[in-house]
Legacy VTK file of the C-alpha trace (Angstrom):
# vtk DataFile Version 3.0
C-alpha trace
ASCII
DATASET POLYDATA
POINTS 414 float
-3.375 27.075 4.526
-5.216 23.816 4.142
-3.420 20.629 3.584
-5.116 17.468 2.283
-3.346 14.404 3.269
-3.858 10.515 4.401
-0.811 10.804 6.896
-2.109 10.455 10.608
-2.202 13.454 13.106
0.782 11.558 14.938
2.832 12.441 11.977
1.373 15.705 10.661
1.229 17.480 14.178
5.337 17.311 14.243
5.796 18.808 11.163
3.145 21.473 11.518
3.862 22.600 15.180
7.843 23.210 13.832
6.478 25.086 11.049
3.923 27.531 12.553
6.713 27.889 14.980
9.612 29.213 12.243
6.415 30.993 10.277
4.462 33.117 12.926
1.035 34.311 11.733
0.431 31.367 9.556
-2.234 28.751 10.228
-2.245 25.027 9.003
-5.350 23.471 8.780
-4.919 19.779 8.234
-7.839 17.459 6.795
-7.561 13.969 7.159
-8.427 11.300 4.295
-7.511 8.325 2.713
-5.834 8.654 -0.910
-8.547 7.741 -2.885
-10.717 10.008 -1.148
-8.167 12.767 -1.216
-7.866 12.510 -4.513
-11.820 12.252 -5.372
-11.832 15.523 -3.203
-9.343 17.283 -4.920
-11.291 16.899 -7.957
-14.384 17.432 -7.087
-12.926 20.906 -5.209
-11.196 22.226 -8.071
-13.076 25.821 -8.314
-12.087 26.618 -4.567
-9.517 23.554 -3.793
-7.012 22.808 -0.301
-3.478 24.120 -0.567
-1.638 20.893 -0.718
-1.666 17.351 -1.222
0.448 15.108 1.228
0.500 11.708 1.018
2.559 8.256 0.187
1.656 7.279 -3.406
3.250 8.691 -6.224
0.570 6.968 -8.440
-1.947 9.482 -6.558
0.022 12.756 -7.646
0.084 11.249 -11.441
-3.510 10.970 -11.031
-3.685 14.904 -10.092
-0.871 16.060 -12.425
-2.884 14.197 -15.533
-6.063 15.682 -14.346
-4.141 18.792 -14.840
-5.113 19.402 -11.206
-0.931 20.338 -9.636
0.462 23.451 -9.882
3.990 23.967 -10.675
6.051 25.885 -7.388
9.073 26.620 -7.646
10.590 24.431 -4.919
14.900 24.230 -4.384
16.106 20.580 -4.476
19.687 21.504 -3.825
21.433 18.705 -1.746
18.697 16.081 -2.263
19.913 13.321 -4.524
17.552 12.886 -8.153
17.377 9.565 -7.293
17.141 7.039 -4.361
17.095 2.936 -4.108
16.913 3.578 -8.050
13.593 6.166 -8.155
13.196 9.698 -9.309
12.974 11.510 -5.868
10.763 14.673 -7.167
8.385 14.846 -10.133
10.878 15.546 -13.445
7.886 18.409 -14.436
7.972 19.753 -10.574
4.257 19.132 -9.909
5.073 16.838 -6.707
8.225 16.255 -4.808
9.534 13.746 -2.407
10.136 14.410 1.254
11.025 10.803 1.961
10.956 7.942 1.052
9.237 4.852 2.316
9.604 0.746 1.590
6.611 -1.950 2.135
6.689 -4.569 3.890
6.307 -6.984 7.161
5.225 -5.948 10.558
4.938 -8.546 13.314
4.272 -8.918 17.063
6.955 -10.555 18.864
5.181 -11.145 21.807
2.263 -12.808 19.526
4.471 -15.182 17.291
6.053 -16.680 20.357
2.634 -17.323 22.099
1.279 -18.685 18.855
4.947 -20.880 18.175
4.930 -19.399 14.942
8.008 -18.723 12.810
8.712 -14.928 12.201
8.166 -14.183 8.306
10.930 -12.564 6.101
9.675 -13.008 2.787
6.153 -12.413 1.415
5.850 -16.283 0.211
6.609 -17.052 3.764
3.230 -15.665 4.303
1.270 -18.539 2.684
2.162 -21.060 5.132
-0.788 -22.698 6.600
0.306 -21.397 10.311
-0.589 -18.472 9.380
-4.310 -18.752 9.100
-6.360 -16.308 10.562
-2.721 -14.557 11.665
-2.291 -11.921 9.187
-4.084 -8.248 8.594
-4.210 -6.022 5.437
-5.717 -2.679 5.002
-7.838 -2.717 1.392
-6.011 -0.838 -1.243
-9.211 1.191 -1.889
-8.977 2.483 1.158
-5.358 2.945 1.697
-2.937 4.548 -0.493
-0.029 3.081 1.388
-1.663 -0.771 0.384
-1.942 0.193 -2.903
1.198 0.588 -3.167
2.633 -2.450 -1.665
0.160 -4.962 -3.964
1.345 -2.535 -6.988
5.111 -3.369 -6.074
4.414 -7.117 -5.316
2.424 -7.353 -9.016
5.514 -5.403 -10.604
7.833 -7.593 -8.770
6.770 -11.014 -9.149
4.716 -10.362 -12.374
1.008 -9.876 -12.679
-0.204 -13.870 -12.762
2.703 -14.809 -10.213
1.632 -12.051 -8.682
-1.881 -12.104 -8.170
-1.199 -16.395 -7.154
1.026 -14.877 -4.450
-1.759 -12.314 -3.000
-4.752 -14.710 -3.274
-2.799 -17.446 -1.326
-1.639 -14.924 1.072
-5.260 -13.710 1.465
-6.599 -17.584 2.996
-4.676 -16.294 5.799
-6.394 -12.829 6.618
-7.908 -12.490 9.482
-8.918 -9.123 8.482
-9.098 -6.485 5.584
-9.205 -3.109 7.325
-10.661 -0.465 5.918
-8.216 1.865 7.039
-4.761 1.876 6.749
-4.141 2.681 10.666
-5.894 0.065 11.638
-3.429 -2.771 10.629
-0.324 -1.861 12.901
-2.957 -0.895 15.634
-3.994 -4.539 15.423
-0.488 -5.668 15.703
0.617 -3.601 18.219
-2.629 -4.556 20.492
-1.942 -8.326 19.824
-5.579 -8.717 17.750
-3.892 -10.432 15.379
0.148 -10.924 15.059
1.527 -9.934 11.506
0.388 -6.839 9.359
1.334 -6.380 5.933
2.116 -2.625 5.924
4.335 0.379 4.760
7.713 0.857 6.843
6.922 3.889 8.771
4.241 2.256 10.870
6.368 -0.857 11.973
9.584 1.386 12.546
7.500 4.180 14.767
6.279 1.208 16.637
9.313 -0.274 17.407
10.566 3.523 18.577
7.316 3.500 20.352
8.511 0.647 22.681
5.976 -1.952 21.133
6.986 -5.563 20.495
7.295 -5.452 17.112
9.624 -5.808 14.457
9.616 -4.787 10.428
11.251 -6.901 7.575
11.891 -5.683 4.337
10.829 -8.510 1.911
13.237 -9.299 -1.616
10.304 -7.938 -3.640
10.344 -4.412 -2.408
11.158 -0.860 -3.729
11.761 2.475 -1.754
8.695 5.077 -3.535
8.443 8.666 -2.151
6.263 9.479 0.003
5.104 13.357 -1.842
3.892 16.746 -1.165
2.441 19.055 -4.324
0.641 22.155 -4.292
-2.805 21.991 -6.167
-3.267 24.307 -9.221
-5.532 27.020 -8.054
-4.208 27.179 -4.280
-5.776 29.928 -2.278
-2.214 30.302 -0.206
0.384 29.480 -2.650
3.100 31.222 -0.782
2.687 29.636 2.856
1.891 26.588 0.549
5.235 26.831 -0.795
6.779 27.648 2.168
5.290 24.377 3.648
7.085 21.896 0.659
10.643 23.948 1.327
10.127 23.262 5.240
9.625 19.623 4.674
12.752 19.410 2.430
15.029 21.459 4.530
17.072 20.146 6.992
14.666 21.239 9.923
12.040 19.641 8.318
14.118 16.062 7.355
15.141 16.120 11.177
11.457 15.906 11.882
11.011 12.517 10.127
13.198 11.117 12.990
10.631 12.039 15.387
9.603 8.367 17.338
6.013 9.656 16.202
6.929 9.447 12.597
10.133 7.370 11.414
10.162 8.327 7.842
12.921 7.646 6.013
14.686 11.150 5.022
15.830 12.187 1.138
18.623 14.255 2.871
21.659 11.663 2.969
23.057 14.132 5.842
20.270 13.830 7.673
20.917 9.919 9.198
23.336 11.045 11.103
20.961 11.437 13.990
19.307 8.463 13.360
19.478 5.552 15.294
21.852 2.274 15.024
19.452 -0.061 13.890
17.671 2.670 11.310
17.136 1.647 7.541
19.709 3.842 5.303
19.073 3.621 1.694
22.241 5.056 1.239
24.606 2.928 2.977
22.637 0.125 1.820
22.560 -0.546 -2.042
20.338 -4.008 -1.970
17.396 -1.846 0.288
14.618 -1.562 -2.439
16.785 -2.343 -5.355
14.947 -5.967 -6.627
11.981 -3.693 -8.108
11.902 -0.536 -10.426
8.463 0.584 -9.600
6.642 2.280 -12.668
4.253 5.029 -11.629
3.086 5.079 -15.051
2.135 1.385 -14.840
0.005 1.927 -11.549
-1.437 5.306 -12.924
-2.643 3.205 -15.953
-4.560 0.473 -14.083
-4.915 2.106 -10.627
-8.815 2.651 -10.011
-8.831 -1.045 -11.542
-6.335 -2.188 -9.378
-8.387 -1.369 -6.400
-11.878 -2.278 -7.365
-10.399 -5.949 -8.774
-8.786 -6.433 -5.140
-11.985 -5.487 -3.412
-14.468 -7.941 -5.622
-11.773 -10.583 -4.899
-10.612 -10.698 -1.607
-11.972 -7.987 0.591
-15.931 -8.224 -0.059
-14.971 -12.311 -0.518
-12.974 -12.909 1.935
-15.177 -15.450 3.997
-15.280 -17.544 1.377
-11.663 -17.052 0.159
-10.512 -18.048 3.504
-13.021 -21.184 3.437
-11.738 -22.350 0.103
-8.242 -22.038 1.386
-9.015 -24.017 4.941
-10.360 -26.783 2.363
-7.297 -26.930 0.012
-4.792 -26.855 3.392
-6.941 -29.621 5.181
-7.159 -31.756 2.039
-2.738 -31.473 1.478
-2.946 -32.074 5.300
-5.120 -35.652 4.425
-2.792 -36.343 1.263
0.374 -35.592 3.766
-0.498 -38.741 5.170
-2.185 -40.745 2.864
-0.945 -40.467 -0.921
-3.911 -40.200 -3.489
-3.468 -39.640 -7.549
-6.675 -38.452 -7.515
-6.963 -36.333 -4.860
-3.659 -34.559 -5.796
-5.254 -34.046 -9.052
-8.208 -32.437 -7.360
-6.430 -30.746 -4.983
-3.802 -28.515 -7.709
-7.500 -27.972 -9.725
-8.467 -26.512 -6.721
-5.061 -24.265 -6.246
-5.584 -23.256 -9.788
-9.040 -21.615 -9.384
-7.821 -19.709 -6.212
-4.710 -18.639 -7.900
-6.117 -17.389 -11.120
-7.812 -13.549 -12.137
-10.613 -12.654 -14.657
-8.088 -9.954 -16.069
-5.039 -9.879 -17.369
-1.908 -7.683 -17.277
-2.641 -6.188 -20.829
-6.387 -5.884 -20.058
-5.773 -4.316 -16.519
-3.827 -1.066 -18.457
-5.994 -1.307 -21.683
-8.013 2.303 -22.046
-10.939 0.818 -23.140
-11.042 -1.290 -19.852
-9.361 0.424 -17.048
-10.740 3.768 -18.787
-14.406 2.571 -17.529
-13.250 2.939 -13.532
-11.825 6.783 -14.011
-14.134 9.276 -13.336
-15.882 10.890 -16.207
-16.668 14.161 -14.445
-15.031 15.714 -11.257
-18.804 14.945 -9.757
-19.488 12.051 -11.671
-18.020 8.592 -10.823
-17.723 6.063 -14.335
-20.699 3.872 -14.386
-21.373 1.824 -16.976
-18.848 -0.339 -17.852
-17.314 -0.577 -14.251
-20.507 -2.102 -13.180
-20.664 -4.533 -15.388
-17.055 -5.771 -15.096
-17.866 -5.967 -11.373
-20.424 -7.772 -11.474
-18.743 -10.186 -13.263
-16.105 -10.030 -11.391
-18.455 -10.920 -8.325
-19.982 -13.855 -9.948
-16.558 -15.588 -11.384
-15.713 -15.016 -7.140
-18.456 -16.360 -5.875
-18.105 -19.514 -8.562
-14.413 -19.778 -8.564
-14.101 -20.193 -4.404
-16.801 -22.408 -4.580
-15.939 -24.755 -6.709
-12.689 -25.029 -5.479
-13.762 -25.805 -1.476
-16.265 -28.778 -3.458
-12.507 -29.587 -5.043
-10.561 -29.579 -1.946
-13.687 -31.480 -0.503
-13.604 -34.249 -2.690
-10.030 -34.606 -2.657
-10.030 -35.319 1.397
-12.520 -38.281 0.447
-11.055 -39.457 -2.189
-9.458 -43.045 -2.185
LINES 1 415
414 0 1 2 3 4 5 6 7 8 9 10 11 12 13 14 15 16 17 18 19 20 21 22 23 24 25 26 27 28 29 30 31 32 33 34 35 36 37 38 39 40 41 42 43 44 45 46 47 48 49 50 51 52 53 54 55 56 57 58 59 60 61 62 63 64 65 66 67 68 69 70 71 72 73 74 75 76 77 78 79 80 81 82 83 84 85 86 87 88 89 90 91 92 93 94 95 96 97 98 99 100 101 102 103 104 105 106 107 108 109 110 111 112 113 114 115 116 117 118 119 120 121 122 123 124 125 126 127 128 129 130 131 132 133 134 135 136 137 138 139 140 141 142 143 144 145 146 147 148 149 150 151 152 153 154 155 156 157 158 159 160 161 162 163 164 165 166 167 168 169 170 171 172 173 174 175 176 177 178 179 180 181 182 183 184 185 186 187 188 189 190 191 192 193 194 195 196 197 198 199 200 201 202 203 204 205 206 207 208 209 210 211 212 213 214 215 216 217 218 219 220 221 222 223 224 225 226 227 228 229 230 231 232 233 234 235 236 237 238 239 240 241 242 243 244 245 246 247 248 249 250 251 252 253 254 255 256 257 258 259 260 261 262 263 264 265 266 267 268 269 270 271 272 273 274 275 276 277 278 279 280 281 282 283 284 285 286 287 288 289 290 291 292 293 294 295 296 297 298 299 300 301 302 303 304 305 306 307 308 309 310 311 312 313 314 315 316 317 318 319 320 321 322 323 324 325 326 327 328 329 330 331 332 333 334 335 336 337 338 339 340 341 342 343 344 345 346 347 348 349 350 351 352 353 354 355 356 357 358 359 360 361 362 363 364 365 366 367 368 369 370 371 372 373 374 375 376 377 378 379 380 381 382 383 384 385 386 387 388 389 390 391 392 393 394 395 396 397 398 399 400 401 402 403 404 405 406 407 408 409 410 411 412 413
């Protein structure tokens, strides 16, 4: 049985090892990739496609089940709540159902934020603080599934302009934009850089890890699934289906406990092993319940989502971060020395760096977002997608430009 899935081997291997174990003389073979690229695969597989598709994002799985690309297994739910922190736990056509369930948020080195004096963040606004320049690490949501996710939830949260303001401040503090998920609570636990924005699983298996860090759950959040669905076509669709019972039986919730893992279960029964300190979405009403995250919404604008993040903060994020240095160091100069103009130059300045070339109704419209879905299983959109990225590159290039020449003139102005 093969399983695609963008879940590390340090949470995969427990769940496989107990299965082969209670289902001798069957074989997992697990293949490793981000969402995007699982998802890309899946399609481009489809005569002769894996068994299963593993992963975080629910958008992904809407994705397959409108490509008409999940099967439909007949999977018992029994004892598993419908709903949890106010989502659907499975699929309400059964192509994909939830195994757990997982929150985004804020990871952060204790060790780090002492040595650096800085204070340790709670909120995601927190993050825009000036102390935390060149503090902060995000994997790109075109490379992680997980990220995709968390920007999706902030956007539905705070609103898309209020939104998108929020992100692009928060991104003058990167110090990085990883291109793999992994490799932002690596960073944190290693001390590279001391606060990772990042889904809760990886800050609470840390923690049980014995590294010095600590996860917050920000206001804006929401509790998604994390899903399993078999692909139509599977070449094992009995040990496939045997694999999605395992996970939602009790043997398989106990193995999200596992130090290596940390997953919040969908089994209420099953945190009574876990320990004191252990998020419990249901003991604790207010854990996820600010946001009702729409997986139609994020299905609608999702390859958009992705490529609009990359063209503005991950292939710009030198001169993001400049822009940003500019604007601080110029509020810095007007801290001390109060200037009409140079406040007026300074909030043009915050007002270029806060602003998108799209809008919420463009970033769902068909006729836009439509141009970044792949016409073929082979054949990526072209087009159209590379002319809104190039334009997309240009307004970037302009926008943070014009800006640092703002914030510039408004730490000489008099």
């Amino acid at each position: 049985m093969v399983i695609v899935t963008s879940f590390s081997r340090d949470v995969t291997t427990p769940f496989v090892q107990a299965f082969e174990a209670a289902h001798p003389g069957t074989r997992v073979e697990v293949q490793n990739r981000n969402t995007t690229a699982a998802v890309a695969f899946i399609r481009e597989t489809r005569s002769s496609p894996p068994d299963l598709m593993w992963a975080s994002a629910p958008d992904a799985f809407e994705v397959l089940k409108a490509g008409n690309l999940l099967a439909r297994p007949q999977i018992d739910t029994s004892g598993i709540p419908d709903r949890i922190g106010g989502q659907p736990t499975h699929d309400a056509d059964g192509r994909y159902f939830g195994f757990a369930v997982s929150g985004y948020g804020i990871m952060y080195n204790t060790r780090y934020i002492r040595a650096n004096r800085l204070p340790a963040p709670r909120e995601w606004a927190d993050l825009k603080n000036p102390v935390y320049q060149n503090h902060i690490g995000i994997s790109a949501p075109s490379r992680s599934g997980t990220t995709h996710l968390t920007i999706e939830t902030i956007l539905q949260g705070e609103g898309w302009a209020p939104g998108w303001a929020q992100l692009l401040e928060i991104a003058g503090n990167y110090a990085q934009v990883s291109d793999r998920s992994f490799g932002v609570p690596d960073a944190v636990n290693s001390g590279q850089y001391g606060i990772g924005i990042v889904i809760d699983f990886f800050g609470l298996s840390a923690k049980a890890s014995g590294f010095p860090v600590e996860f917050v759950y920000p206001t804006v959040t929401t509790l998604v699934p994390a899903n399993i669905g078999m692909i139509e076509g599977a070449s094992n669709p009995n040990a496939a289906r045997a694999f999605v019972q395992f996970l939602l039986s009790p043997e398989g919730q106990a193995v999200l406990l596992n130090p290596r893992v940390m997953r919040l279960p969908v089994r209420p029964e099953a945190y009574a092993n876990a320990p004191a300190d252990f998020p419990n979405p249901f003991t604790n009403p207010n854990l996820g319940a600010r946001v009702r995250f729409d997986s139609g919404v994020s299905e609608s604008r999702y390859e958009l989502l992705n490529s609009l993040f990359d063209r503005l903060i991950t292939f710009r994020l030198r001169e993001l971060t400049e822009a940003w240095k500019a604007v601080h160091a110029a509020e810095a100069a007007l801290s001390r020395r109060e200037n009409a103009e140079g406040r007026r130059l300074v909030a043009e300045a915050r007002a270029k760096l806060t602003a998108v070339p799209v809008n919420e109704a463009q970033a769902s419209d068909p006729a836009i977002a439509g141009a970044f879905r792949a016409t073929r299983p082979d054949r990526p959109a072209a087009g159209r997608q590379a002319e809104y990225e190039e334009q997309w590159d240009r307004y970037a290039v302009a926008t943070y430009a014009e800006a640092k020449q703002l914030a510039e003139r408004a730490q000489r102005a008099r």
